[in-house]
CHARMM internal coordinates of N, CA and C (Angstrom, degrees):
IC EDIT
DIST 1 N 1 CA 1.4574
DIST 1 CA 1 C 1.5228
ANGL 1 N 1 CA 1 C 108.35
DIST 1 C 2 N 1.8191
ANGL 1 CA 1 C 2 N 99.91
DIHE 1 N 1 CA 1 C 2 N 126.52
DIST 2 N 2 CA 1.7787
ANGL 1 C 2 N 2 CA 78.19
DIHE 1 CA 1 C 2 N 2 CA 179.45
DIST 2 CA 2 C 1.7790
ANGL 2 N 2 CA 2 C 112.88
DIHE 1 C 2 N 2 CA 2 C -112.32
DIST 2 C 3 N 1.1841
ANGL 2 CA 2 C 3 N 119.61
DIHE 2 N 2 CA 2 C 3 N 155.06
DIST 3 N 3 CA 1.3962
ANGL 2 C 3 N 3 CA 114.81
DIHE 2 CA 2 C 3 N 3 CA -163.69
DIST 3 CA 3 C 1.1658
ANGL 3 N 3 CA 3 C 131.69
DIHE 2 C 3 N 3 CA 3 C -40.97
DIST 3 C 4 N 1.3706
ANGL 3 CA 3 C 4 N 124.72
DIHE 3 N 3 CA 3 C 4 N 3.51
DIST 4 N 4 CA 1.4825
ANGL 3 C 4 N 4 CA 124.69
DIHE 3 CA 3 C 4 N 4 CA 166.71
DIST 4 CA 4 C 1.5611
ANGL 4 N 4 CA 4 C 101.85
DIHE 3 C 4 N 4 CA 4 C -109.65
DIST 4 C 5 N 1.1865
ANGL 4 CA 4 C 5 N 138.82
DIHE 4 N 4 CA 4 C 5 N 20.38
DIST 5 N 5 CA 1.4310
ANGL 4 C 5 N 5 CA 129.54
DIHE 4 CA 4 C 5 N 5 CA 162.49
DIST 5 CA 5 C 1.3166
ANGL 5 N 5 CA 5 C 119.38
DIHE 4 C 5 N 5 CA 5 C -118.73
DIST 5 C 6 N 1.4847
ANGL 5 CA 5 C 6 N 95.02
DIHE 5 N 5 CA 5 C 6 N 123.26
DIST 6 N 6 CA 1.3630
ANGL 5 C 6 N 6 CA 101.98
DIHE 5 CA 5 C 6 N 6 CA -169.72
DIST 6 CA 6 C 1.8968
ANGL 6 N 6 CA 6 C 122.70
DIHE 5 C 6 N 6 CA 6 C -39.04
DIST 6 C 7 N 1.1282
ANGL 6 CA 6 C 7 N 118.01
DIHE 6 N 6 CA 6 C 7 N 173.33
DIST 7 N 7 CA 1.3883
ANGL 6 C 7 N 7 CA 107.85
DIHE 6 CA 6 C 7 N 7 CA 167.24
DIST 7 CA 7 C 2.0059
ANGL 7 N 7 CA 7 C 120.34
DIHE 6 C 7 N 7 CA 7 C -74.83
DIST 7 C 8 N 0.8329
ANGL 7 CA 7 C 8 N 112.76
DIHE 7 N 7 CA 7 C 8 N 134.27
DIST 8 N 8 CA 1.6273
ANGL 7 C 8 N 8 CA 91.95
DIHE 7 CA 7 C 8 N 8 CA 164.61
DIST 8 CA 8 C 1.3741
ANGL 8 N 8 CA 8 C 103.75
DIHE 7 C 8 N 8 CA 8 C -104.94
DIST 8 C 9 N 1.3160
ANGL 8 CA 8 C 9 N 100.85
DIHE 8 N 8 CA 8 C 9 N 140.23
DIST 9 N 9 CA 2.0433
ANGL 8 C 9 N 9 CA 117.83
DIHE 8 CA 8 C 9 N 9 CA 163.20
DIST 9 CA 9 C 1.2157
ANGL 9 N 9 CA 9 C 123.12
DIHE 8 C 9 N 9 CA 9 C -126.36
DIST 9 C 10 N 1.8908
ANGL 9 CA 9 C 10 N 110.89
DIHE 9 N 9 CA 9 C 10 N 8.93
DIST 10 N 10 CA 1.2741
ANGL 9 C 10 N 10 CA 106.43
DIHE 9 CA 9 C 10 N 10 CA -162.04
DIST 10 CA 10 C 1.7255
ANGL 10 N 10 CA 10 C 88.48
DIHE 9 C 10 N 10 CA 10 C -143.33
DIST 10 C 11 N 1.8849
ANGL 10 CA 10 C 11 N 102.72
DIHE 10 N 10 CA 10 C 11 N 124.34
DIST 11 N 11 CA 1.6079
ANGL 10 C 11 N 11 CA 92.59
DIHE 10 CA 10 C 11 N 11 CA 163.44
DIST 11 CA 11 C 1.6579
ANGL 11 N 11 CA 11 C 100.69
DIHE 10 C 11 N 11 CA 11 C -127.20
DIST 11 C 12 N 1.6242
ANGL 11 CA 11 C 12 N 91.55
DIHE 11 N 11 CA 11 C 12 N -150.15
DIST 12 N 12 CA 1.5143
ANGL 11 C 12 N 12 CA 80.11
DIHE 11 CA 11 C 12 N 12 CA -158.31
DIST 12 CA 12 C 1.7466
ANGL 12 N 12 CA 12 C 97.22
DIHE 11 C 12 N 12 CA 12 C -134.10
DIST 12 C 13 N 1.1855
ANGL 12 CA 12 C 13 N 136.80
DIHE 12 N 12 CA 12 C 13 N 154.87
DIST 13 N 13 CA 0.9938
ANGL 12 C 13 N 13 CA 137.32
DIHE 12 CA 12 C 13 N 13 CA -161.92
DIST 13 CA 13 C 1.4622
ANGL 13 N 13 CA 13 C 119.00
DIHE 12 C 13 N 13 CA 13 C -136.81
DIST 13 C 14 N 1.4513
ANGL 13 CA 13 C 14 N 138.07
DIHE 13 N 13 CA 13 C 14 N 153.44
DIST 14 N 14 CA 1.1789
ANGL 13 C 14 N 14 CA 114.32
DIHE 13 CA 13 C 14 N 14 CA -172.25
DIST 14 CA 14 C 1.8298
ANGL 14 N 14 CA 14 C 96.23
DIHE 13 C 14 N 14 CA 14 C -122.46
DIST 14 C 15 N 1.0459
ANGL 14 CA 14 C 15 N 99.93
DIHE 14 N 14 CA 14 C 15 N 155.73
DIST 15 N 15 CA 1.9164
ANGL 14 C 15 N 15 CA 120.04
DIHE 14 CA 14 C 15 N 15 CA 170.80
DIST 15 CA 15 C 1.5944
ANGL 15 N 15 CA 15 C 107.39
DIHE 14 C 15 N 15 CA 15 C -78.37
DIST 15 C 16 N 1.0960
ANGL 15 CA 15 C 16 N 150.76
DIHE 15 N 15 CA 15 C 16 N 65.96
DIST 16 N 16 CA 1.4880
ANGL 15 C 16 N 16 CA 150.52
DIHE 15 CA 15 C 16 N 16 CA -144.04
DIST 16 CA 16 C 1.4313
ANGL 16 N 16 CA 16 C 106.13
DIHE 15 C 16 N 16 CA 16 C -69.06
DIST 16 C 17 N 1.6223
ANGL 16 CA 16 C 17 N 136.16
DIHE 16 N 16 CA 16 C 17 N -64.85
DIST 17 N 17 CA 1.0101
ANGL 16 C 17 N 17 CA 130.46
DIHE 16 CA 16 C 17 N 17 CA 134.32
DIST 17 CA 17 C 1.7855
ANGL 17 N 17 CA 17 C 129.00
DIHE 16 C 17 N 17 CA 17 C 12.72
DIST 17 C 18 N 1.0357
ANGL 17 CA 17 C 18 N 87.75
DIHE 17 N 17 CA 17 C 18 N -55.51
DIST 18 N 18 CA 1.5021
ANGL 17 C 18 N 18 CA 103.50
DIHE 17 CA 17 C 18 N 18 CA -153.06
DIST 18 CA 18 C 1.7934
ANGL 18 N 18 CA 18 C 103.52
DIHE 17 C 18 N 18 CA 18 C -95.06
DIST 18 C 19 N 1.0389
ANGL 18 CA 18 C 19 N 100.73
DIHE 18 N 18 CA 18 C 19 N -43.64
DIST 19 N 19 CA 1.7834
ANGL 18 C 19 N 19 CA 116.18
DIHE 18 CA 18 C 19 N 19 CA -177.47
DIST 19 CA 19 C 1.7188
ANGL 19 N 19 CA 19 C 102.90
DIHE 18 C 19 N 19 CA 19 C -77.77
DIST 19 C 20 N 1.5711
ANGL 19 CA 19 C 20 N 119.64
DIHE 19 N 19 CA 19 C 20 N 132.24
DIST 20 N 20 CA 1.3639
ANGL 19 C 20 N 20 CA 173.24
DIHE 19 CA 19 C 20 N 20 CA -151.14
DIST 20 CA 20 C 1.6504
ANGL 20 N 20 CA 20 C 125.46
DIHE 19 C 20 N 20 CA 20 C -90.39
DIST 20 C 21 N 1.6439
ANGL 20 CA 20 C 21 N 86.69
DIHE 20 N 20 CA 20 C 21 N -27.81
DIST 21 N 21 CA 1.6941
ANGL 20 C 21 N 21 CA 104.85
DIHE 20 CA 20 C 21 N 21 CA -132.25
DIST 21 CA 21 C 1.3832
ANGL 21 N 21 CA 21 C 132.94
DIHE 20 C 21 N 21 CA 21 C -23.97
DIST 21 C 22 N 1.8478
ANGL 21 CA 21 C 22 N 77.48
DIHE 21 N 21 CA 21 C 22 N 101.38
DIST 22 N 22 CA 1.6518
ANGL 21 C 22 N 22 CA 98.57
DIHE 21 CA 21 C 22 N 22 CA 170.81
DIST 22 CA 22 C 1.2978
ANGL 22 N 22 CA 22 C 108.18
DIHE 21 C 22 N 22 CA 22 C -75.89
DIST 22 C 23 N 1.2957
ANGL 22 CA 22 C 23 N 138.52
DIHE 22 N 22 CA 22 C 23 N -18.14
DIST 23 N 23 CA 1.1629
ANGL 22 C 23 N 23 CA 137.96
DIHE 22 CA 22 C 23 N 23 CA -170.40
DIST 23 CA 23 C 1.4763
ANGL 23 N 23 CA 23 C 133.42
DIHE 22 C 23 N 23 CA 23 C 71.55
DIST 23 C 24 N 1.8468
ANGL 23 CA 23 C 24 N 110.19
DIHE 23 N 23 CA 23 C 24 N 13.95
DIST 24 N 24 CA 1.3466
ANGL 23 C 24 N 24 CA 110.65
DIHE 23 CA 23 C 24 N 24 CA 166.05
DIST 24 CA 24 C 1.2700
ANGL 24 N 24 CA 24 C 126.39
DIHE 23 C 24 N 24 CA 24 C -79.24
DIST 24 C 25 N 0.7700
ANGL 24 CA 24 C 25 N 121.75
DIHE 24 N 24 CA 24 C 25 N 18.24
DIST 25 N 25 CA 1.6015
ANGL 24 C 25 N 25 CA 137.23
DIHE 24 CA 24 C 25 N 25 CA 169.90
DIST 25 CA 25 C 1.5730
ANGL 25 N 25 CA 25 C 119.13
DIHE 24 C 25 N 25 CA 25 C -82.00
DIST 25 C 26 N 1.2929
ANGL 25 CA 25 C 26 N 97.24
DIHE 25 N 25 CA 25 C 26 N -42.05
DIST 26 N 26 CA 1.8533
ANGL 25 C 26 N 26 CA 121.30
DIHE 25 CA 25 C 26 N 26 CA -168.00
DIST 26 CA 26 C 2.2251
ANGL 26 N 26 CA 26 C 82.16
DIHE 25 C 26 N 26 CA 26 C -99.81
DIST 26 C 27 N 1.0876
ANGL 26 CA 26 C 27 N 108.03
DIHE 26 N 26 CA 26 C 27 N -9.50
DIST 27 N 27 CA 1.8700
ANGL 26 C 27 N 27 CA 83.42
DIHE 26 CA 26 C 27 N 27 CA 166.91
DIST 27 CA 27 C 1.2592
ANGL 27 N 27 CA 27 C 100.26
DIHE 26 C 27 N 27 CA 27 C -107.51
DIST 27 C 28 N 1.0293
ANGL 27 CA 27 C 28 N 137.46
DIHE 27 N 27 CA 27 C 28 N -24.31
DIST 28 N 28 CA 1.5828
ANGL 27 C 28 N 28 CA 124.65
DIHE 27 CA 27 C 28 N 28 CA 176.45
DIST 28 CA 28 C 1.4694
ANGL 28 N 28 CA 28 C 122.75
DIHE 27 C 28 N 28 CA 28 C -94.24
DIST 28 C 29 N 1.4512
ANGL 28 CA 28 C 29 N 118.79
DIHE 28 N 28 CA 28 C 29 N 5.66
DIST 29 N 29 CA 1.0654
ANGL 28 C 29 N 29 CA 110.84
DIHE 28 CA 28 C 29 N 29 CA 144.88
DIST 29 CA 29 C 1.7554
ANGL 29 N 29 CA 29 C 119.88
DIHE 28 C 29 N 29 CA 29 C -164.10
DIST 29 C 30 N 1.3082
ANGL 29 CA 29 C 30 N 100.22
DIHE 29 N 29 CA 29 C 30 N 92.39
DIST 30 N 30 CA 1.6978
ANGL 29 C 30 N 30 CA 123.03
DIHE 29 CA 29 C 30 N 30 CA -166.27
DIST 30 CA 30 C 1.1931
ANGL 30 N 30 CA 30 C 76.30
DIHE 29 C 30 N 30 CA 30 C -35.10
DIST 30 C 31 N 1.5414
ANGL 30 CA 30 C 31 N 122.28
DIHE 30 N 30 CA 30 C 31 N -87.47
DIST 31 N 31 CA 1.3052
ANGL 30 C 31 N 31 CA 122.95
DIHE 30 CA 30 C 31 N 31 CA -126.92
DIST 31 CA 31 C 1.4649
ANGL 31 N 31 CA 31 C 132.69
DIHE 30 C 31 N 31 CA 31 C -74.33
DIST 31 C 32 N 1.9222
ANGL 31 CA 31 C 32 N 98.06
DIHE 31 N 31 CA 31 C 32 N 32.22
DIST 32 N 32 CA 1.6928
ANGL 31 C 32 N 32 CA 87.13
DIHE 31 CA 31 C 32 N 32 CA -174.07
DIST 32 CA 32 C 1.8799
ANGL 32 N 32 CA 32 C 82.05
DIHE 31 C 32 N 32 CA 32 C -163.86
DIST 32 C 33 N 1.8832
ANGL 32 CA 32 C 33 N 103.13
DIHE 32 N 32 CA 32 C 33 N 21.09
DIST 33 N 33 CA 2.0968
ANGL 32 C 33 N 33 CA 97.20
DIHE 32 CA 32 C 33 N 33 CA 174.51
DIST 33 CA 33 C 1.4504
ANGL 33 N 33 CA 33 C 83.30
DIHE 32 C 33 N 33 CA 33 C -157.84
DIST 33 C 34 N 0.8539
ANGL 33 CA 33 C 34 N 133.89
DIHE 33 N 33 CA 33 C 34 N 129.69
DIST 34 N 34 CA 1.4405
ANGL 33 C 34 N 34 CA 159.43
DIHE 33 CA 33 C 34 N 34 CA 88.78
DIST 34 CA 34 C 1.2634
ANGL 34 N 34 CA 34 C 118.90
DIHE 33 C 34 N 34 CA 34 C -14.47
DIST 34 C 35 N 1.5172
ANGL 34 CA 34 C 35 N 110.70
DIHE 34 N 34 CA 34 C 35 N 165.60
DIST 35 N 35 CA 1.6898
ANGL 34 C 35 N 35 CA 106.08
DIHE 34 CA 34 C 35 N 35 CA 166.78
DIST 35 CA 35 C 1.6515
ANGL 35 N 35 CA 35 C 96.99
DIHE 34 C 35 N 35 CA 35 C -148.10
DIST 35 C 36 N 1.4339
ANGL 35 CA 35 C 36 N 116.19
DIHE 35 N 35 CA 35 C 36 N 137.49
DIST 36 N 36 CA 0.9100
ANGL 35 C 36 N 36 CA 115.61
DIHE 35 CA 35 C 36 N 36 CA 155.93
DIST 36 CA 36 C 1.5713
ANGL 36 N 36 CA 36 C 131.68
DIHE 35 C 36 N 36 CA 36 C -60.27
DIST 36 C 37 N 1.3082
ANGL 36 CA 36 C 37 N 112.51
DIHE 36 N 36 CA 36 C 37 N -178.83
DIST 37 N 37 CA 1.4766
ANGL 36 C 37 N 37 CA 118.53
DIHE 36 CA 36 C 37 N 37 CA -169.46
DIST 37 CA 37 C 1.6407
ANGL 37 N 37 CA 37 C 107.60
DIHE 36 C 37 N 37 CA 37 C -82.19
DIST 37 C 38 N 1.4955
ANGL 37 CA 37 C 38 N 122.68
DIHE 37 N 37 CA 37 C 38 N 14.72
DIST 38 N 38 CA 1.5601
ANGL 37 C 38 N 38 CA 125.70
DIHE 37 CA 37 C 38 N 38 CA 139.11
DIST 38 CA 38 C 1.1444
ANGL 38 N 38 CA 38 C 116.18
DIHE 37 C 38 N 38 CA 38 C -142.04
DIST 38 C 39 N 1.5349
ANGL 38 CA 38 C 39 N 109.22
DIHE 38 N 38 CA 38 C 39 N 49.35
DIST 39 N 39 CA 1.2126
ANGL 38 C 39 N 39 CA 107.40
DIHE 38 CA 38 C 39 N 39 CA 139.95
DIST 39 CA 39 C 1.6458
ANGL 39 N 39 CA 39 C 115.36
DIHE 38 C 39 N 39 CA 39 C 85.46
DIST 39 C 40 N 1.6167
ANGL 39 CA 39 C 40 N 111.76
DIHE 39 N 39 CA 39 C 40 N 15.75
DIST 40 N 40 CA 1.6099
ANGL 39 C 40 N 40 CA 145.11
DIHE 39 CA 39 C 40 N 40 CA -174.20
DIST 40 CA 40 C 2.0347
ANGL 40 N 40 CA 40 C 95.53
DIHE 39 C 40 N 40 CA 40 C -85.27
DIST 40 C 41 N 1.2924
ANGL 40 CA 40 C 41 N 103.91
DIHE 40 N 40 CA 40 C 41 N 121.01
DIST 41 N 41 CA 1.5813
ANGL 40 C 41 N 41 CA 89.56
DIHE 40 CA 40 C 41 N 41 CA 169.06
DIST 41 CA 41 C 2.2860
ANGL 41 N 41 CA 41 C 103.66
DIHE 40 C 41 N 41 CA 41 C -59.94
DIST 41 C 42 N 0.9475
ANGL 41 CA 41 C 42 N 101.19
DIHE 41 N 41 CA 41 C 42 N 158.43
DIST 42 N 42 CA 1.5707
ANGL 41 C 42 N 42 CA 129.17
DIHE 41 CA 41 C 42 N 42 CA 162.99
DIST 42 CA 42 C 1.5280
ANGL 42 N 42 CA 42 C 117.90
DIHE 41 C 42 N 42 CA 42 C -102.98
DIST 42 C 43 N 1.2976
ANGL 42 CA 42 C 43 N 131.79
DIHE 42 N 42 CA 42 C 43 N 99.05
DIST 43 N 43 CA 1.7057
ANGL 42 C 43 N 43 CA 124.18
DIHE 42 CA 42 C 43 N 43 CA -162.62
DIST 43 CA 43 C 1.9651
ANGL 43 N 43 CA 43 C 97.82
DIHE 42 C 43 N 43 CA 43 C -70.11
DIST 43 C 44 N 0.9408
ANGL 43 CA 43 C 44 N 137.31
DIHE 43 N 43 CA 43 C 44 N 142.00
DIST 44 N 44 CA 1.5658
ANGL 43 C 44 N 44 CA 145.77
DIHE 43 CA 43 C 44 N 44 CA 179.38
DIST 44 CA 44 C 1.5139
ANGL 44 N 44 CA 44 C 101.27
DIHE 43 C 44 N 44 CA 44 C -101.27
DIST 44 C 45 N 1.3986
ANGL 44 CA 44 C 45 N 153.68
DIHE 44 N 44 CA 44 C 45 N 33.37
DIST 45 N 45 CA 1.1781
ANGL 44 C 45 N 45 CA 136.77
DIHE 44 CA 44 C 45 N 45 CA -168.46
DIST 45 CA 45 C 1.2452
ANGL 45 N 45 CA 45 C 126.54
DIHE 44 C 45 N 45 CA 45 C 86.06
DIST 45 C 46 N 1.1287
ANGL 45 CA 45 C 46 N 124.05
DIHE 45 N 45 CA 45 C 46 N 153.78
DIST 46 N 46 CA 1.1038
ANGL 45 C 46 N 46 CA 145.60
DIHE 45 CA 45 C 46 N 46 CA 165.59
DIST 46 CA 46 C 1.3206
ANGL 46 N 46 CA 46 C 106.66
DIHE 45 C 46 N 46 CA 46 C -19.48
DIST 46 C 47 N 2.2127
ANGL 46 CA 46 C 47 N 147.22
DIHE 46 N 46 CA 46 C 47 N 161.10
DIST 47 N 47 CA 1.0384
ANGL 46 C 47 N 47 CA 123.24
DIHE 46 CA 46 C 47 N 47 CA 155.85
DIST 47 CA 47 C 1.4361
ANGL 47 N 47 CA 47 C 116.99
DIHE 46 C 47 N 47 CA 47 C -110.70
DIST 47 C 48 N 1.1887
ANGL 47 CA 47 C 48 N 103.49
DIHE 47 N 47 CA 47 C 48 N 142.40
DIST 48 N 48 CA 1.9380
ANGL 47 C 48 N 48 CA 97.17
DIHE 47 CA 47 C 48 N 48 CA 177.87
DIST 48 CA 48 C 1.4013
ANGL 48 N 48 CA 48 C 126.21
DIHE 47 C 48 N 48 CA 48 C -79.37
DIST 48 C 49 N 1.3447
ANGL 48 CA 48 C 49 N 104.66
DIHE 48 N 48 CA 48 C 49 N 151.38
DIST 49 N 49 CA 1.5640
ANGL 48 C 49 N 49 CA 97.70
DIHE 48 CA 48 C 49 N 49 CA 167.81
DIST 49 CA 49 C 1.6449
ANGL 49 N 49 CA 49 C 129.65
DIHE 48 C 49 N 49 CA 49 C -3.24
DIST 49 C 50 N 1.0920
ANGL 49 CA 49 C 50 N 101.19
DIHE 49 N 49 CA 49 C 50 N -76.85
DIST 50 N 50 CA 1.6569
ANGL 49 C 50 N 50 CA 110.63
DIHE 49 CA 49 C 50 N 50 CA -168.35
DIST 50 CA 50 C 1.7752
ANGL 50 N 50 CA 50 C 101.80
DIHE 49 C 50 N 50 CA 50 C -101.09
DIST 50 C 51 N 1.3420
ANGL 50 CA 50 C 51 N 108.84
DIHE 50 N 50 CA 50 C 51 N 69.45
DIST 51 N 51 CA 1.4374
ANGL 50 C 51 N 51 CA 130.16
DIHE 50 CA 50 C 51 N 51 CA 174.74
DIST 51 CA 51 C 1.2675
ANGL 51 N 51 CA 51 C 104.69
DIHE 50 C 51 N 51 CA 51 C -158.09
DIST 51 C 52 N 1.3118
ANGL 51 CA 51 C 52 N 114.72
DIHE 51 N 51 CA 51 C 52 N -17.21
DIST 52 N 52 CA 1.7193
ANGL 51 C 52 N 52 CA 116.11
DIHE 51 CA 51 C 52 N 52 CA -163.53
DIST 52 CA 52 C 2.0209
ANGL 52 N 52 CA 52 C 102.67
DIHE 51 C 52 N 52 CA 52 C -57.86
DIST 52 C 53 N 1.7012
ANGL 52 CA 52 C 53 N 107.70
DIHE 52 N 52 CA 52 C 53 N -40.79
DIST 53 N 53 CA 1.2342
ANGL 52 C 53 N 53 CA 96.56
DIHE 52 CA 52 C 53 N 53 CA -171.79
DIST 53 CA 53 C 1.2216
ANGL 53 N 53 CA 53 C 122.37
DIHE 52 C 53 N 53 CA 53 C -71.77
DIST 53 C 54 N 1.1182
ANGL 53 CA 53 C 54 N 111.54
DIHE 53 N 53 CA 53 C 54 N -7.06
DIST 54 N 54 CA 1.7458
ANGL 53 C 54 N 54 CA 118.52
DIHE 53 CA 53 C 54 N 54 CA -159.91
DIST 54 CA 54 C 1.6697
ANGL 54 N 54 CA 54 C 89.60
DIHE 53 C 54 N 54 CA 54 C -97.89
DIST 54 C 55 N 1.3660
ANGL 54 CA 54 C 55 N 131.70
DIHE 54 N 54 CA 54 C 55 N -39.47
DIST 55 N 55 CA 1.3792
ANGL 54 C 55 N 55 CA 146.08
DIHE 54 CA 54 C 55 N 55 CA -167.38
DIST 55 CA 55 C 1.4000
ANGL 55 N 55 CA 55 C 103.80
DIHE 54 C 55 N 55 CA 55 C -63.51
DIST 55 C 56 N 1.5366
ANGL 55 CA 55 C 56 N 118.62
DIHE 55 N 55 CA 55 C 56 N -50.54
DIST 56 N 56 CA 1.1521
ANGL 55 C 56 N 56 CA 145.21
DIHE 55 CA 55 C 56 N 56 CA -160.31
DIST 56 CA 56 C 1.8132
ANGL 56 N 56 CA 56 C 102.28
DIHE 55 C 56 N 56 CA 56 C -80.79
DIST 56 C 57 N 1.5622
ANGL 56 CA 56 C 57 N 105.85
DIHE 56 N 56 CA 56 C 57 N -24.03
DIST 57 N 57 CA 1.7513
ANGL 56 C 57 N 57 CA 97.82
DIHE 56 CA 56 C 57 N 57 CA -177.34
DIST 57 CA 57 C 1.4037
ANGL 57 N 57 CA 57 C 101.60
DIHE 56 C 57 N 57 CA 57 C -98.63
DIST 57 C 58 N 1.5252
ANGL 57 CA 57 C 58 N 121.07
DIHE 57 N 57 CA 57 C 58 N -1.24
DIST 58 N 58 CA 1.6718
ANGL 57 C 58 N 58 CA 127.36
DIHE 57 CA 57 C 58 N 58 CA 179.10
DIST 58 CA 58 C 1.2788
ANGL 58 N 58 CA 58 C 84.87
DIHE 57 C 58 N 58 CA 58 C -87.09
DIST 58 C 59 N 0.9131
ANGL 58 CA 58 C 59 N 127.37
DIHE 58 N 58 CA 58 C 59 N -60.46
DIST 59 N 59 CA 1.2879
ANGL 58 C 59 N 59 CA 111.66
DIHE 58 CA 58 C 59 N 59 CA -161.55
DIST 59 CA 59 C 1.6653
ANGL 59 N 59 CA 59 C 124.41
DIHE 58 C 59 N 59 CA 59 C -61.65
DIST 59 C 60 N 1.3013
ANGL 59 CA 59 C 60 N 119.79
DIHE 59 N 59 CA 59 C 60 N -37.90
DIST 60 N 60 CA 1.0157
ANGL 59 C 60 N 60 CA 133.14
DIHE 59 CA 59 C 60 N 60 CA 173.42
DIST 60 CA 60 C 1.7391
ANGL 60 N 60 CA 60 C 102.23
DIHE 59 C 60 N 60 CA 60 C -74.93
DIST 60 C 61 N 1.0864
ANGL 60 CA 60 C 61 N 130.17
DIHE 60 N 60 CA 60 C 61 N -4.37
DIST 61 N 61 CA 1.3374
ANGL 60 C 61 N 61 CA 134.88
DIHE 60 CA 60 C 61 N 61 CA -151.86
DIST 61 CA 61 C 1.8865
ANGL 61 N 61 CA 61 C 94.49
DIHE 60 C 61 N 61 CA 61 C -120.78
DIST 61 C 62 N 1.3896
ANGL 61 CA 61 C 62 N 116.94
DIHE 61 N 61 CA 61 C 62 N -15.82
DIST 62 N 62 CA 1.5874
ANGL 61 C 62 N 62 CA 126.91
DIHE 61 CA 61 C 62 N 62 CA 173.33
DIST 62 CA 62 C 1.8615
ANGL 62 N 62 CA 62 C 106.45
DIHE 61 C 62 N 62 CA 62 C -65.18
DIST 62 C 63 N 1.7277
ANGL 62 CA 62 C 63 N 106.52
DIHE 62 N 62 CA 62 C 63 N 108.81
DIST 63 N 63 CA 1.8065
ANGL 62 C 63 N 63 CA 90.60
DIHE 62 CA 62 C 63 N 63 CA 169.11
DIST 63 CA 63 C 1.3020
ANGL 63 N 63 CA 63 C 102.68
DIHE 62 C 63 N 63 CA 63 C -71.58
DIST 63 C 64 N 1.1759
ANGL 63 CA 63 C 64 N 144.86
DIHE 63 N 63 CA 63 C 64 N 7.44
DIST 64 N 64 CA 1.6834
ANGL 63 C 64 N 64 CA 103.19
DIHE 63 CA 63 C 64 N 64 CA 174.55
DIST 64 CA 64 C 1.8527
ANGL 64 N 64 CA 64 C 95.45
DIHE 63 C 64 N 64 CA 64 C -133.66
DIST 64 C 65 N 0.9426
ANGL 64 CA 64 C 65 N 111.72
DIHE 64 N 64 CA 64 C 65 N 12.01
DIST 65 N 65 CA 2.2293
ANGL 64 C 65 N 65 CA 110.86
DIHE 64 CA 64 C 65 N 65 CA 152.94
DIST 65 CA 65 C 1.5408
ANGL 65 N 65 CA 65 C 69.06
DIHE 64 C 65 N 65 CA 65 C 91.35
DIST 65 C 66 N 1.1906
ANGL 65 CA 65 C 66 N 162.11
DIHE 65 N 65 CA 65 C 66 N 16.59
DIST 66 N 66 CA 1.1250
ANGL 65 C 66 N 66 CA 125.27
DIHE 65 CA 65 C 66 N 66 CA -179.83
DIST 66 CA 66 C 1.9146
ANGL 66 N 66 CA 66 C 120.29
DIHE 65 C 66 N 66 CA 66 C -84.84
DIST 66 C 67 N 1.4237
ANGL 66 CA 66 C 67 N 104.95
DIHE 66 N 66 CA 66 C 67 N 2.21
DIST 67 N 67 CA 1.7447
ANGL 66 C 67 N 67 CA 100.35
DIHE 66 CA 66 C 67 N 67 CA 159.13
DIST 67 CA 67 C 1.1059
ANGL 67 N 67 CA 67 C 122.49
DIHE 66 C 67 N 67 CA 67 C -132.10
DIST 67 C 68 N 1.7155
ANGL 67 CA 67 C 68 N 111.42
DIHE 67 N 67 CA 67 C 68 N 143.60
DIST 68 N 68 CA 1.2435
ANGL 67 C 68 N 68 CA 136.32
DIHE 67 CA 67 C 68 N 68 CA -148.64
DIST 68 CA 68 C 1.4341
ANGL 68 N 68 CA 68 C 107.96
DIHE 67 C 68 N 68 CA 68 C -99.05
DIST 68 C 69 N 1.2468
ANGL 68 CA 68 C 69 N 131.38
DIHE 68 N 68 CA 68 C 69 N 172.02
DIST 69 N 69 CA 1.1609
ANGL 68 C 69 N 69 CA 136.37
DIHE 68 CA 68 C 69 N 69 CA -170.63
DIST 69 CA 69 C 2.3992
ANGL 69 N 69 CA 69 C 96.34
DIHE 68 C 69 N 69 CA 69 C -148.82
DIST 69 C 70 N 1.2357
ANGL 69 CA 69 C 70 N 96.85
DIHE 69 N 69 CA 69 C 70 N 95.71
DIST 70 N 70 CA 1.5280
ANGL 69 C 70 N 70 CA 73.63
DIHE 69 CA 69 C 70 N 70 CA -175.67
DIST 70 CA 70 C 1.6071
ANGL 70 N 70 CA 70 C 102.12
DIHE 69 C 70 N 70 CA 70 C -140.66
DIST 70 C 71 N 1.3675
ANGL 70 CA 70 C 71 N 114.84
DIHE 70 N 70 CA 70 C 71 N 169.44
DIST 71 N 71 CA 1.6755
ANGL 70 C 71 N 71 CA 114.64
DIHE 70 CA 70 C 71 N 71 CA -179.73
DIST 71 CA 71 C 1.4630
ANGL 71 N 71 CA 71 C 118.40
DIHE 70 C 71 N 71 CA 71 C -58.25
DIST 71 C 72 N 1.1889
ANGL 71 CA 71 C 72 N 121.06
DIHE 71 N 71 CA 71 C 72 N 135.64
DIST 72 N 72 CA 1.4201
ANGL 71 C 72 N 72 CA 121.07
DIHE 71 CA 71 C 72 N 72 CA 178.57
DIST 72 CA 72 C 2.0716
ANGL 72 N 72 CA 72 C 116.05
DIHE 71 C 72 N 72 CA 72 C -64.99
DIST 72 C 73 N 1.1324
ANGL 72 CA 72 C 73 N 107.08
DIHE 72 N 72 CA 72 C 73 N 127.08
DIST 73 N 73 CA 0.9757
ANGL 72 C 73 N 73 CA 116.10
DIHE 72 CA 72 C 73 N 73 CA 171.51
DIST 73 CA 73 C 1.7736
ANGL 73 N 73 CA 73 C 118.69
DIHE 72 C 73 N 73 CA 73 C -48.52
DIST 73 C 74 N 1.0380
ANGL 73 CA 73 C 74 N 116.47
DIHE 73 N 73 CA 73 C 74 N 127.87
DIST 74 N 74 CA 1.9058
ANGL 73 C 74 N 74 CA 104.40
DIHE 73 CA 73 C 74 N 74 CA 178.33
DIST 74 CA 74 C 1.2795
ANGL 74 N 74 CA 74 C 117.65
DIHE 73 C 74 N 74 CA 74 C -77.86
END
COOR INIT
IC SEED 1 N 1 CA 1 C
IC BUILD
């Protein structure tokens, strides 16, 4: 981490079962979902500080709850 990036403590996880992939998850926030080649989010890391809000409206932004928003493991 270099001193201008925030810390991250929070990533994000998916419900596999449960997830569709429609892939609105991976449009509201490029920089931390990917999609595989049908259309499966890809997790990008950990999220930082100043991503949390954008992370936080994917998630709430999933129709079927299948991604999580939870504390990073140490």
């Amino acid at each position: 981490m270099s001193a201008g990036t925030p810390a991250a403590r929070h990533e994000l996880r998916v419900d596999w079962p449960d997830c569709r992939a429609r892939g609105l998850c991976a449009e509201l926030l490029p920089e931390r979902i990917a999609l595989d080649e049908w259309g499966y989010p890809v997790l990008l890391g950990p999220v930082p500080a100043d991503e949390l809000t954008l992370a936080r409206e994917a998630v709430t932004a999933c129709p079927r709850r299948a991604l999580h928003l939870v504390p990073r493991r140490p």
